[in-house]
KETORSE-627314 format. One record per atom (N, C-alpha, C): x, y, z. Coordinates in steps of 0.001 Angstrom, whole numbers, padded with zeros to 6 digits, always signed. Each point is the difference from the previous one (the first is absolute). Example, Ala and Ser with C-alpha at 12.3 -4.5 7.8 and 13.67 -1.06 7.14 Angstrom:
2
+013190-005690+007800/-000890+001190+000000/+000900+001200+000000/-000350+001050-000720/+000820+001190+000060/-000770+001090+000730/
***
This chain:
316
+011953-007838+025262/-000761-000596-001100/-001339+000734-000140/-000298+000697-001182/-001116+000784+000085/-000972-000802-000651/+000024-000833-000311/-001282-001313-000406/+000255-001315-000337/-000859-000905+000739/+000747-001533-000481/-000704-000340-001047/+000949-000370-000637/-000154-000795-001405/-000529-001146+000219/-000848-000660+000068/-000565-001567+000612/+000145-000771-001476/+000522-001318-000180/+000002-001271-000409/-000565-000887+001018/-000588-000690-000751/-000864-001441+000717/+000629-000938-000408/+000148-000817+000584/+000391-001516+000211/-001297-001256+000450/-000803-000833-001695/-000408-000911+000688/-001397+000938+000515/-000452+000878-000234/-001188+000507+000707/-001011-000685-000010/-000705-000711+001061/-000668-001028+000584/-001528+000555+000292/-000487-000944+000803/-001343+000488+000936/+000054+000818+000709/+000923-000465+000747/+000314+000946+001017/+000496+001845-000212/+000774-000744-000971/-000053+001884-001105/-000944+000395-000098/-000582-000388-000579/-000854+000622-001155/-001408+000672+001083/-000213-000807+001059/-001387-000108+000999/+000783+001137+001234/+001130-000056+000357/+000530+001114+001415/+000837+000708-000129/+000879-000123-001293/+001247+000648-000200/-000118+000847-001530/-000722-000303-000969/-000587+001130-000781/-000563+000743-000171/-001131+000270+001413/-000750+000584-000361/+000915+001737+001127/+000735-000842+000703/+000709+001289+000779/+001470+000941-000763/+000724-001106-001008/+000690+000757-000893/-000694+000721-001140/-001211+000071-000306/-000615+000796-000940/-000621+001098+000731/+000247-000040+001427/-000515+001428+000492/+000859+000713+000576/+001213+000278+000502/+001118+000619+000320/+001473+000225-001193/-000865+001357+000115/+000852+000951-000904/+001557-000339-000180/+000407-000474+001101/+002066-000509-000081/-000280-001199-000433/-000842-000530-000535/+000175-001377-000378/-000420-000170-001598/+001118-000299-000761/-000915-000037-001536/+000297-001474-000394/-001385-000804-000687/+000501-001020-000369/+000678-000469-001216/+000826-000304-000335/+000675-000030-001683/-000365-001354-000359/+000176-000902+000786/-000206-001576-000942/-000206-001036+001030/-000601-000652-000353/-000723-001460+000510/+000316-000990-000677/+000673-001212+000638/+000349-001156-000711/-000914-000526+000451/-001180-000593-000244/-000911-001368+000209/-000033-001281-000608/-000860-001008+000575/-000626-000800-000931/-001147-000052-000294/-001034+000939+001084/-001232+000246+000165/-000623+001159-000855/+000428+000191-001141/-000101+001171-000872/-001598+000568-000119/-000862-000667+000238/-000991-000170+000281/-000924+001065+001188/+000700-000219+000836/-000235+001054+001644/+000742+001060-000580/+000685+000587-000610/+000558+001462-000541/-000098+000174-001321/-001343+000070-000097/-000378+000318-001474/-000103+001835-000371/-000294+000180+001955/+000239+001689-000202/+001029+000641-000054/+001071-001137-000661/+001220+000661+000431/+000885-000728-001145/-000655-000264-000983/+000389-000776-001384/+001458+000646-000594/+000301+001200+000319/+000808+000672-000391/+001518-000245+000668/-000316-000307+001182/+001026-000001+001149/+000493-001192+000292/-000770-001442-001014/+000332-001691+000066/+001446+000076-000637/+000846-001144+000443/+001102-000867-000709/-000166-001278-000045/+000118-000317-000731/+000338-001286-000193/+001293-000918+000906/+000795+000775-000449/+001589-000005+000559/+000387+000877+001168/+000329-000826+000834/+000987+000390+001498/+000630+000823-000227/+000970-000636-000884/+001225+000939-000795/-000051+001918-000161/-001357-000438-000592/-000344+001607-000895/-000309+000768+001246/+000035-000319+001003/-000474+000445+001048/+001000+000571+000821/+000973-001251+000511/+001400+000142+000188/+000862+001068-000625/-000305-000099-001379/+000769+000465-000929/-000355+002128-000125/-000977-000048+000589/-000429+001189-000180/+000809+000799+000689/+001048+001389-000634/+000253+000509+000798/-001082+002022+000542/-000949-000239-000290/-001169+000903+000572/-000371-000983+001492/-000166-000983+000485/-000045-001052+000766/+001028+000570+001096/-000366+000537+001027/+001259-000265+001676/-000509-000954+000484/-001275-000281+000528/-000080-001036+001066/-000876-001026-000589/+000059-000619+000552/-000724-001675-000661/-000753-001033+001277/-001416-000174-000031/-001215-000156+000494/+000520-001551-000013/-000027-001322+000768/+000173-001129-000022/-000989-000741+000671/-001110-000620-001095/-001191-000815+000599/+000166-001076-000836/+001174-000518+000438/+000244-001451-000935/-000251-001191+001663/-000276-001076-000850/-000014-000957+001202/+001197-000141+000910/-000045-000300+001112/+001146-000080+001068/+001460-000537-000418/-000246-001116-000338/+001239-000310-000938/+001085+000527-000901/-000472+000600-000383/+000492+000580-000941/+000343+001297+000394/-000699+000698+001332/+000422+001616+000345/+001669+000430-000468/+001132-000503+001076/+001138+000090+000267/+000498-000340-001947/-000382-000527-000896/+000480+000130-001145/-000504+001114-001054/-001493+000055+000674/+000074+001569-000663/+000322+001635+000592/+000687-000629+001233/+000111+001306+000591/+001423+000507-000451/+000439-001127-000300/+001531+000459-000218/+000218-000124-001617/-001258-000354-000587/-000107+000282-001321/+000264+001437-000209/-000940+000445+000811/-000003+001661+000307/+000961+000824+000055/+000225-000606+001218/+001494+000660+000030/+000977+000571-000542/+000242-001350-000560/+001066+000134-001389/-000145+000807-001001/-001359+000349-000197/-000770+000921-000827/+000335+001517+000728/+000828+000077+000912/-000229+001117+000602/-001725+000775+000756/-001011-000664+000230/-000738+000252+000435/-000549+000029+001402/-000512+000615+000384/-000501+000098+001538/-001247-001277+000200/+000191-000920+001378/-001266-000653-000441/-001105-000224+001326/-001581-000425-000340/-000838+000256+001188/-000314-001734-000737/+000147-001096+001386/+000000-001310-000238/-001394-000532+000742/-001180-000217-000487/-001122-000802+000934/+001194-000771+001200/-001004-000421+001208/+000964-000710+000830/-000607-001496-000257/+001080-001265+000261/+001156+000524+000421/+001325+000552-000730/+000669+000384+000418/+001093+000661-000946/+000719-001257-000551/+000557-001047+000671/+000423-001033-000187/+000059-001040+000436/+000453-001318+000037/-000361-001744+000925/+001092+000151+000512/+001170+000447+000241/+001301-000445+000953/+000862+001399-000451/+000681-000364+001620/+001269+001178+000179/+000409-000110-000976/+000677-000727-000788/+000939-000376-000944/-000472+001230-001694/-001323-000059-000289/-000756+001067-000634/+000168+001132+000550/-000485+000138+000770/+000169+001555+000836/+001494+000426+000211/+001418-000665-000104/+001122+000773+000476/-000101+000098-001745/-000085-000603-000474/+000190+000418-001740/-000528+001064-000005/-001124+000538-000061/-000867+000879-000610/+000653+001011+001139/+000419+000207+001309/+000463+000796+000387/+001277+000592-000335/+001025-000941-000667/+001045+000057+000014/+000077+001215-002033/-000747-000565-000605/-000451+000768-001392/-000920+000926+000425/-000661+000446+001331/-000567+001192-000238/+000551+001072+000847/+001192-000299+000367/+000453+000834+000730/+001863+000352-000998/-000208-000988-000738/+001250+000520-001085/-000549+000867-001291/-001902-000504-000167/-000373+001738-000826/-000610+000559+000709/+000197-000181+000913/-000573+001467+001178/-001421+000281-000402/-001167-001128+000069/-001031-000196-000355/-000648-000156+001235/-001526-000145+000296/-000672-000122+000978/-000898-001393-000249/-000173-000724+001100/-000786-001500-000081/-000879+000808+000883/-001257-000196-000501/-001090-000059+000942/-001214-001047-000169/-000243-000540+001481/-000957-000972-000091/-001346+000196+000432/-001001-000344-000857/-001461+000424+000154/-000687-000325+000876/+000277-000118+001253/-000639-000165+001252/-001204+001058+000396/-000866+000427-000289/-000678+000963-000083/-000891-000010+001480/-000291-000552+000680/-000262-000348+001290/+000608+000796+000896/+001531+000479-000352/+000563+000587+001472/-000102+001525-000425/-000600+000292-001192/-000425+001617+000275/-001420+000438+000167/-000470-000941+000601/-001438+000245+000619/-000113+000549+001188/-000860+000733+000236/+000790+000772+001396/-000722-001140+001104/-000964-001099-000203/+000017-000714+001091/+001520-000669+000543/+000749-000170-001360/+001247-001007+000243/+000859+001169+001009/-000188+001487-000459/+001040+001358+001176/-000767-000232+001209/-000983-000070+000180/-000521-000111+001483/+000287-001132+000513/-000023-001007-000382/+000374-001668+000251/+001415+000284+000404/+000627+000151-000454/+001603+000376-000326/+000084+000884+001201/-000652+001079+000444/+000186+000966+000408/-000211-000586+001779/-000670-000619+000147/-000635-000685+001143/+001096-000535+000573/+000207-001131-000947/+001385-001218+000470/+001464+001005+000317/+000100+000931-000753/+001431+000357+000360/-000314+001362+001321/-000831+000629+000214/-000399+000748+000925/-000108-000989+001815/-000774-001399-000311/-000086-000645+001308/+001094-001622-000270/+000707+000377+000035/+001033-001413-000380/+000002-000641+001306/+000213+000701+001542/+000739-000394+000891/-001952-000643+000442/-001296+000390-000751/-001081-000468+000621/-000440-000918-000804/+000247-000058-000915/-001019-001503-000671/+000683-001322+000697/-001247-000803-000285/+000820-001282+000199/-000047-001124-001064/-000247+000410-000379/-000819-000559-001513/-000025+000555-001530/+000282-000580-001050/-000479+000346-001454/+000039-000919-000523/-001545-000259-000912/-000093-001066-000538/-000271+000647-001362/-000150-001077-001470/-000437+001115-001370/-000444-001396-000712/-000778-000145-000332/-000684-001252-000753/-000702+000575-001433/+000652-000728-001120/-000554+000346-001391/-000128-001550-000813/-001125-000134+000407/-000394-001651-000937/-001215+000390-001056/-000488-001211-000969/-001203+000414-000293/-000193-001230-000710/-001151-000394-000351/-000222-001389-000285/+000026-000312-001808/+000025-001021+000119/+000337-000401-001666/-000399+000464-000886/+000854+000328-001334/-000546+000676-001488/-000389-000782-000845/-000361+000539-000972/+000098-001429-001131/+001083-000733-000281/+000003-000850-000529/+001586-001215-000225/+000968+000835-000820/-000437+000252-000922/+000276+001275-001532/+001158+000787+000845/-000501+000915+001393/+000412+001075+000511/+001886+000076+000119/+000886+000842-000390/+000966+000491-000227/+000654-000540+001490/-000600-000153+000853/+000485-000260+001359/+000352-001340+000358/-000591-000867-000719/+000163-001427-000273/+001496-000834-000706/+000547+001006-000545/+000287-000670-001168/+001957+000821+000801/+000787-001148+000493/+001246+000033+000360/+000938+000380-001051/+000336-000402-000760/+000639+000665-001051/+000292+001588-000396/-001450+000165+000325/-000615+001756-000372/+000559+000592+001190/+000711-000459+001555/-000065+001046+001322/-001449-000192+000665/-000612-001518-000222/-001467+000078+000568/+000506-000564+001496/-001847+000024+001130/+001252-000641+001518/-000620+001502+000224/-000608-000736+001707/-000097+001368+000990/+000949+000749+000624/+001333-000719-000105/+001272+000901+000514/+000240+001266-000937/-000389-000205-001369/+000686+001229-001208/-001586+000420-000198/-001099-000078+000352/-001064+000863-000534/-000524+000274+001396/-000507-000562+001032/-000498+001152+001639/+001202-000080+000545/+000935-000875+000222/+000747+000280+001239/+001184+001273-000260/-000119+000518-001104/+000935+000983-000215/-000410+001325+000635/-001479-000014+000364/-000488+001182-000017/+000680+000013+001929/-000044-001183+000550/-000123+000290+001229/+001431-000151+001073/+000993-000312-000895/+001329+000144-000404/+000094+001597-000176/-000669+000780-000479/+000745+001222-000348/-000860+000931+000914/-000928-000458+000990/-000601+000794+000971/+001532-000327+001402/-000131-001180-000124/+001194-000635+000484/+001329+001016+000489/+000507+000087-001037/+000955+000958-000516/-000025+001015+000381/-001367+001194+000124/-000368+001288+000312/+000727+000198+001593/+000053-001652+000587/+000221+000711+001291/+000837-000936+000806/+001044-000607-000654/+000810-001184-000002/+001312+000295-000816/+001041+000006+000745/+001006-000045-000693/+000914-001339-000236/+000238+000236-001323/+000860-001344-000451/+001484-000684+000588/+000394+001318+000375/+001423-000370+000457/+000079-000184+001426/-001284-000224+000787/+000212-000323+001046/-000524-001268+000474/+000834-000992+000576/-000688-001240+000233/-001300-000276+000715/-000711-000892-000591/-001416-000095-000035/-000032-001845+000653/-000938-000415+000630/+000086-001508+000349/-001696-000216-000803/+000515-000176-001340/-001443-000490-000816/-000188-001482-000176/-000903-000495-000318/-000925-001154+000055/-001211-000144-001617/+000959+000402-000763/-000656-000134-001034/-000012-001510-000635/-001684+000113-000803/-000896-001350-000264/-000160-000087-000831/-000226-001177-001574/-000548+000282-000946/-001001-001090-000126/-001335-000283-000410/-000953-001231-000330/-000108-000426-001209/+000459-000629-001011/+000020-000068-001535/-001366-001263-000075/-000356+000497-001642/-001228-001152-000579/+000643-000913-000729/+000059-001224+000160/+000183-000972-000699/-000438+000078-001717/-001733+000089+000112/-000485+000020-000847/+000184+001642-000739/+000102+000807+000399/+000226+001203-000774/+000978+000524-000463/+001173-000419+001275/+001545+000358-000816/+000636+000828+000558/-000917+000938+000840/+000857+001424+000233/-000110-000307+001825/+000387+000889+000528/+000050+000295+001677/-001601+000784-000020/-000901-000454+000770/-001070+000815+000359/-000130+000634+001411/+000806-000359+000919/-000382+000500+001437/+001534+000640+000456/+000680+000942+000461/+000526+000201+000987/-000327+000897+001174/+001619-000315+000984/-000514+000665+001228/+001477+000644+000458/-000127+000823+000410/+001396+000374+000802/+000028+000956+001423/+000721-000582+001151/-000264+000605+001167/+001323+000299+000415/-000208+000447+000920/+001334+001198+000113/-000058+001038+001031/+001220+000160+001175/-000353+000769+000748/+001009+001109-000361/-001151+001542+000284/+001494+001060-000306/-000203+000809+001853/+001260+000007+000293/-000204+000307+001570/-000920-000562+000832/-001386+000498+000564/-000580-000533+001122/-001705-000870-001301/+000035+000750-001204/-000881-000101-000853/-000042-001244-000713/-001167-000882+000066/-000082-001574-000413/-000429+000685-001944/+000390-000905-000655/-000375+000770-001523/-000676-001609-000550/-001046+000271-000730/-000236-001194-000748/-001075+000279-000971/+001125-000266-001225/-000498+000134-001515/-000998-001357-000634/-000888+000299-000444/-000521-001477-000702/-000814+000380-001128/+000109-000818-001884/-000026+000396-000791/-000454-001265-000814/-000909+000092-000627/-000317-001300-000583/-001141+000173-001268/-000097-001301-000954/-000798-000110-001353/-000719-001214+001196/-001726+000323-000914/-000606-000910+000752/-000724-000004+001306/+000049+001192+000608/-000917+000255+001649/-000582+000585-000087/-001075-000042+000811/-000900+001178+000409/+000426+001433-000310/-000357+000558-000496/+000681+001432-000172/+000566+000914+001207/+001341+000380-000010/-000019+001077+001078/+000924+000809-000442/-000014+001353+000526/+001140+001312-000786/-000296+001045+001439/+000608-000059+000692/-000177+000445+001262/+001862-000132+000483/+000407+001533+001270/+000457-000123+000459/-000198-000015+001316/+000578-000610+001305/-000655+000389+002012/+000905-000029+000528/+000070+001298+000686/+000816+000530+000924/-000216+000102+001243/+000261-001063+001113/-000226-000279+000849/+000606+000515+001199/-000882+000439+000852/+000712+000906+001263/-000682-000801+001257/+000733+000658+001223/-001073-000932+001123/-001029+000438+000184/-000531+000916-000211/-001626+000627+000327/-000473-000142-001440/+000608+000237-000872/-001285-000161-001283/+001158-000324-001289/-000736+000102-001243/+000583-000880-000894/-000426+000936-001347/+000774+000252-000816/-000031+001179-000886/-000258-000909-001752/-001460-000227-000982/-000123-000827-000556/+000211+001017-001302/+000733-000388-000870/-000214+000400-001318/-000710-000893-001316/-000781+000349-000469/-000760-000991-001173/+000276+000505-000752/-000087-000667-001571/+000612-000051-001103/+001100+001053-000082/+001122-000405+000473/+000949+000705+000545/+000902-000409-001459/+000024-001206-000492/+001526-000164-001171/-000916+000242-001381/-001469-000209-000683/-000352-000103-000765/-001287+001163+000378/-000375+000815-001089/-001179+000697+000220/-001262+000093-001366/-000757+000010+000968/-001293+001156-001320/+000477+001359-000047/+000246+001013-000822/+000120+001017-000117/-001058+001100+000009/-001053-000782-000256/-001330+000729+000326/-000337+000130+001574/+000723-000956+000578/-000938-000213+001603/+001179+001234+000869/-000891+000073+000947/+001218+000713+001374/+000404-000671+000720/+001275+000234+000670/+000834-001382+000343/-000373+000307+001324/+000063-001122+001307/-000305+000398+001413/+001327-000517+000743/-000027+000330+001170/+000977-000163+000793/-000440-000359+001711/-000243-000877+000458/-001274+000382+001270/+001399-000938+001196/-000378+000723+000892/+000478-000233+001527/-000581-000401+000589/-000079-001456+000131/-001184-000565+001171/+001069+000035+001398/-000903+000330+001302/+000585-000303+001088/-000489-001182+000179/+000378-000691+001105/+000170-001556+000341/-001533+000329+000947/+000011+000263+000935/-000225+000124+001606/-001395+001130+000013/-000053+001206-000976/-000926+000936-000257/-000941-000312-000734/+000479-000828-000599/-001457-000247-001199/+000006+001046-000816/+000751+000622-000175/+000007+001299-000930/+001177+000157-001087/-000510+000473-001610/+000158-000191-001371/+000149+001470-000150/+001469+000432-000448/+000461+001246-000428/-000063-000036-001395/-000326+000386-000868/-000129-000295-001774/+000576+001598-000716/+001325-000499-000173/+000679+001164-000754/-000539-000368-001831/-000859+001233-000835/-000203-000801-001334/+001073+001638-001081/+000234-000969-000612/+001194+000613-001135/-001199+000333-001254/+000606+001490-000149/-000227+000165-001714/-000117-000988-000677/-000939+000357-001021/+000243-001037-001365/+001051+000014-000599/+000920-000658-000464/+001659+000023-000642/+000249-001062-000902/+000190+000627-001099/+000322-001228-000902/+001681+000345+000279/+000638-001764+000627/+001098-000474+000243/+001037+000062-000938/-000648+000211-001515/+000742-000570-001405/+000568+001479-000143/-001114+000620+000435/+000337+001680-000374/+001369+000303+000712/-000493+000123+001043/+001135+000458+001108/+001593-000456+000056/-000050-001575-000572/+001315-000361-000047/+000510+000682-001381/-000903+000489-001171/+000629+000322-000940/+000565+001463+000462/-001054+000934+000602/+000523+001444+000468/+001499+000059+000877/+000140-001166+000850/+001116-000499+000279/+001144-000224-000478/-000328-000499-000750/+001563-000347-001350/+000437+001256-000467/-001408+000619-000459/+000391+001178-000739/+001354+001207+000822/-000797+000032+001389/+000548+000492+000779/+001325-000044+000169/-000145-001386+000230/+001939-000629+000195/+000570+000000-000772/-000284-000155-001415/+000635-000136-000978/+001242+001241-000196/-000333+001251+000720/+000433+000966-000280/+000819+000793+001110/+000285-000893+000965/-000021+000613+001420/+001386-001545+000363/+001003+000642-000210/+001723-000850+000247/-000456-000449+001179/-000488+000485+001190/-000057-000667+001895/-000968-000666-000217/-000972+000580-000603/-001199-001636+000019/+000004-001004-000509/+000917+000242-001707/+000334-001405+000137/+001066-000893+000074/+000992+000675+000608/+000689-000838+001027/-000945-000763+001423/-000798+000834+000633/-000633-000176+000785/-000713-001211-000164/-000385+000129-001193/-001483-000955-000601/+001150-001621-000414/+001116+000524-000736/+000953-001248-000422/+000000-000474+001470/+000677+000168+001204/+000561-000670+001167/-001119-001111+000195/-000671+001313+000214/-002074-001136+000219/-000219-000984-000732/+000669-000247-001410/-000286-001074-000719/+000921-000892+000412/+000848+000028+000187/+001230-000659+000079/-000363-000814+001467/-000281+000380+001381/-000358-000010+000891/-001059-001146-000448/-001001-000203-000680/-001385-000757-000586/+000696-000857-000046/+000525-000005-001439/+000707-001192-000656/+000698-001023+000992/+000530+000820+001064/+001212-001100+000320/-001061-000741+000893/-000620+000680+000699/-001266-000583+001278/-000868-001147-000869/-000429+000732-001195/-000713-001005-001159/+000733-001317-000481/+000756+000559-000387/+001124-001563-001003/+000548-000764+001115/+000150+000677+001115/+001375-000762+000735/-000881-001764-000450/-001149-000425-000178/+000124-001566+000686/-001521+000069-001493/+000038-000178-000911/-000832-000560-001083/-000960-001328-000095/-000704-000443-000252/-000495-001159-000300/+000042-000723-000850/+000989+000417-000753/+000555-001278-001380/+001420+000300-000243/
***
C-alpha cells in the first residue's frame, strides 16, 4: 500500500486534540473525509467534512477508515467497514464481548482486511523496556502490579453514560488487560480472581480488580472511575522493585522515567526516555505493518490473544 487513504468515523475530541494533528504530518497518511458532529473543531478542514457516514463508506479513493465513534457502537462500524471493503484503525476498545470480536474477525479475515486497535501506549519505548524486563527476569520477579484509576469527571462525561460502552472495565481497564496480554498467554490456564464494583447511582461498573498467578509471579490488575489518580506499573523483585509512572496514559511533551529503587540500599536508579509522542509511533507502526504479510499476522495473533484474556468474563 503506497498511501493510506484515511476516512474518519465520528471524529471526536479525542481526534481532533491527539489524532489530527499526527495524520496531517506523515506523508503515508492522507486525509480524505471526516464524518463529525463537531463541524465546528474542523473548520480547517471544511473541505474534508461529511455529513454522511455513508459518503464516507461509500468512497472508493477511501482504504482504511479511522473509528472514534463511542464504544458502543465500535463493532457496528467496524464491520460497516468491512463490508465496504476497507482496512480499519478502531479507538479502543475494539468491542464489549467475544461475541463482537469473533464477528468482526470472522469478516475480516474473509476480506483479508486488517483490524487494528489504537492502543498507543504499547509503542512507547517505556512500555519495550517494561516488557523487556518482565520477559528477560520471569524466573525473578515476584510480583506485578499495574493500577490505572482517576477520580471523577463531570456528570455530562461520555464515561458515565452505559448505553454509550461507559464503566471503568471498557474505558481504563482495557488498557491494563492488553499490557496483560504482552506477557500472558490465553490458551494457557490461568487461576484468576476477577472483581467488578458497580454505582448504583451512576449505572455503570466503576472499580475493578483482577489477580492472578502466572507460574511463581503474583499479578494484580486494578482499574477504576472515581480514585485518587494512579497510572503506574511495579515490578517487584526481592532486593528492589522496578516503578513505572504514567506508564498507560501520557503527556507527550514530558520524558517518561523508569526508576529502580533497591529495598535495603536506599538507592534510586532513574532510567529517563526521549520525548515521544505515543500517537505518533503507533501510527509509524501501522504504517509499517500494514505492508509487511509476518507482521501482521504477528500483530493479528497479538490481538486475538487480548481479546480472549479481555472478553473472556465482561461486566454486563
Amino acid at each position: 500500500m503506497n498511501q493510506i487513504q484515511l476516512g474518519v468515523l465520528y471524529g471526536g475530541e479525542h481526534f481532533h486534540r491527539n489524532i489530527l494533528p499526527i495524520i496531517t504530518k506523515l506523508n503515508k497518511l492522507n486525509l480524505v473525509g471526516i464524518h463529525t458532529r463537531k463541524s465546528k473543531k474542523f473548520k480547517n478542514f471544511s473541505k474534508n467534512l461529511y455529513k454522511s457516514k455513508n459518503k464516507i463508506l461509500n468512497n472508493k479513493k477511501i482504504n482504511t477508515i479511522y473509528i472514534s465513534s463511542p464504544n458502543s457502537i465500535h463493532a457496528k462500524n467496524i464491520i460497516e467497514a468491512l463490508k465496504k471493503n476497507k482496512n480499519v484503525i478502531c479507538e479502543k476498545p475494539l468491542c464489549l464481548n467475544i461475541d463482537e470480536y469473533n464477528k468482526i474477525k470472522e469478516l475480516s479475515l474473509k476480506k483479508n482486511k486488517i483490524i487494528f486497535e489504537g492502543f498507543m501506549f504499547v509503542y512507547h519505548d517505556l512500555f519495550i523496556n517494561v516488557l523487556n524486563i518482565i520477559k528477560k527476569n520471569e524466573k525473578k520477579i515476584k510480583s506485578i502490579s499495574a493500577k490505572f484509576m482517576f477520580p471523577h469527571l463531570q456528570e455530562n462525561n461520555i464515561r458515565y453514560k452505559k448505553n454509550l460502552g461507559g464503566g471503568a472495565f471498557y474505558d481504563c481497564g482495557c488498557y491494563l488487560f492488553k499490557f496483560l496480554s504482552s506477557f500472558v498467554d490465553s490458551n494457557k490456564s490461568l487461576n484468576k480472581n476477577l472483581k467488578f464494583i458497580f454505582s448504583k447511582n451512576l449505572q455503570i461498573d466503576t472499580y475493578g480488580r483482577l489477580i492472578l498467578k502466572k507460574n511463581n509471579i503474583s499479578i494484580k490488575l486494578e482499574w477504576g472511575i472515581g480514585y485518587d489518580y494512579f497510572n503506574e506499573v511495579v515490578i517487584n523483585f526481592k532486593n528492589k522493585k522496578i516503578v513505572a509512572k504514567r506508564f498507560f496514559s501520557k503527556n507527550v511533551y514530558e520524558k517518561s522515567k523508569l526508576n529502580e529503587i533497591y529495598k535495603y540500599k536506599k538507592k534510586i536508579i532513574t532510567k529517563t526516555f526521549k520525548i515521544q509522542n505515543h500517537f505518533k509511533s503507533m501510527f509509524l507502526f501501522y504504517i509499517k505493518m500494514i505492508g509487511n504479510k509476518k507482521n501482521k499476522n504477528k500483530y493479528l495473533k497479538e490481538l486475538e490473544n487480548y481479546q480472549n484474556i479481555y472478553l473472556e468474563k465482561t461486566p454486563y
